[in-house]
C-alpha positions in Angstrom: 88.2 175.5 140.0 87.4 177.7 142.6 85.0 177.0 145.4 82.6 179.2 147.2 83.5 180.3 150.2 80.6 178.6 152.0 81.3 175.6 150.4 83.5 174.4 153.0 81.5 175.7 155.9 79.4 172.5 155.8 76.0 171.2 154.3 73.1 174.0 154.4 70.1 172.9 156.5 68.0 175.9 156.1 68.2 179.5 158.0 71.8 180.2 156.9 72.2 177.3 159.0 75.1 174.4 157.9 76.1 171.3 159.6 79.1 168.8 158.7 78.6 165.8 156.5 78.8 163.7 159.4 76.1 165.1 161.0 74.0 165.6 157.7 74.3 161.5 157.8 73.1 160.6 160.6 70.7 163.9 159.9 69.5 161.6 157.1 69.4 158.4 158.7 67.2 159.2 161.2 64.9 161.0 158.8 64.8 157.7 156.6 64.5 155.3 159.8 63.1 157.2 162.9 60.8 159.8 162.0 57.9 158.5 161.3 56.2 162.1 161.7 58.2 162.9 158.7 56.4 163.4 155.7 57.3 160.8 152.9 58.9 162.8 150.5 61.6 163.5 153.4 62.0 160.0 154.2 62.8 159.5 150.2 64.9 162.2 150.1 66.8 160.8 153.2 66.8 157.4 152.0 68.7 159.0 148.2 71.0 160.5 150.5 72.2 157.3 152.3 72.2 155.1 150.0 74.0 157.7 147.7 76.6 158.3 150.5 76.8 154.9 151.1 77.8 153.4 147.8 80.3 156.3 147.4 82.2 155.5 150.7 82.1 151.8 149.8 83.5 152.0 146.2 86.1 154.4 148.0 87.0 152.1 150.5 84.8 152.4 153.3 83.7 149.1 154.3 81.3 149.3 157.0 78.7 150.8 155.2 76.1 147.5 156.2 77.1 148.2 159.7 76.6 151.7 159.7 73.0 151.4 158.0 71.7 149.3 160.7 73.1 151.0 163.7 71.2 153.6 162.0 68.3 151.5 161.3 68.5 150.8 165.3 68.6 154.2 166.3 71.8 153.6 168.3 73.6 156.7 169.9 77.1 155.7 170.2 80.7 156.7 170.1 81.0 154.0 167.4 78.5 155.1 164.8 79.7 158.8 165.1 83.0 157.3 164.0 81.6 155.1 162.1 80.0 158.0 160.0 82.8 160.3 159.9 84.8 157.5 158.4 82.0 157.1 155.7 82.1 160.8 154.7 85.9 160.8 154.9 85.6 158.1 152.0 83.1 160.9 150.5 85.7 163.4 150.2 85.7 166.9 151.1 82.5 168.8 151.9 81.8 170.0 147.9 82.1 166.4 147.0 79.5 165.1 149.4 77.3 168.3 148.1 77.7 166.6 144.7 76.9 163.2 145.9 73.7 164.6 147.1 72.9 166.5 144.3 73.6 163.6 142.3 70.9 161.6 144.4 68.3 164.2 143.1 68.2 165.8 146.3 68.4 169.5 146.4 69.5 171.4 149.4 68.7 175.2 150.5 71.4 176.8 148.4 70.1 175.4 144.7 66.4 177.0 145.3 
């Protein structure tokens, strides 16, 4: 199977714009925790994507997925929960597996419109 070529370029966020899994992540999990100006269906879409993420990375091994979700959840900004993430998407796989995960979620991203 071949992959696009923007595939591995990172997840689209909108205006030809893409960002790594990591920060997609955290993206998400400040969306789902700390944005309450967020409209709803963003905070559900954020929410699919974490706990999607999350029970990927843990059935691959990741086991700090608890930890992760409430730094998160506490809005910390930390050396520790960028590694903490990076390790989680690591368990993920490579950026067109994550893009699955998500998909799989039911959450479309820029690209599939």
């Amino acid at each position: 199977m071949t992959q696009s070529p923007g595939i591995t370029a990172g997840v689209p966020v909108g205006n030809g714009q893409r960002i790594s899994p990591t920060e997609f992540l955290l993206m998400a999990g400040f969306l789902a925790y700390r944005a309450p100006a967020a409209s709803e269906e963003a905070r559900a879409a954020a929410r699919r994507i974490l706990v999607a993420v999350l029970e990927v990375a843990s059935a691959r091994g990741f086991t700090q997925s608890d930890v992760l979700q409430a730094m998160m959840a506490n809005a910390e900004k930390s050396s520790r929960i960028q590694k903490l993430a990076e390790q989680a998407t690591a368990a993920v796989g490579d950026t067109a597996n994550y893009l699955r995960v998500i998909r799989n979620a039911g959450v479309l991203i820029e690209e599939d419109a």
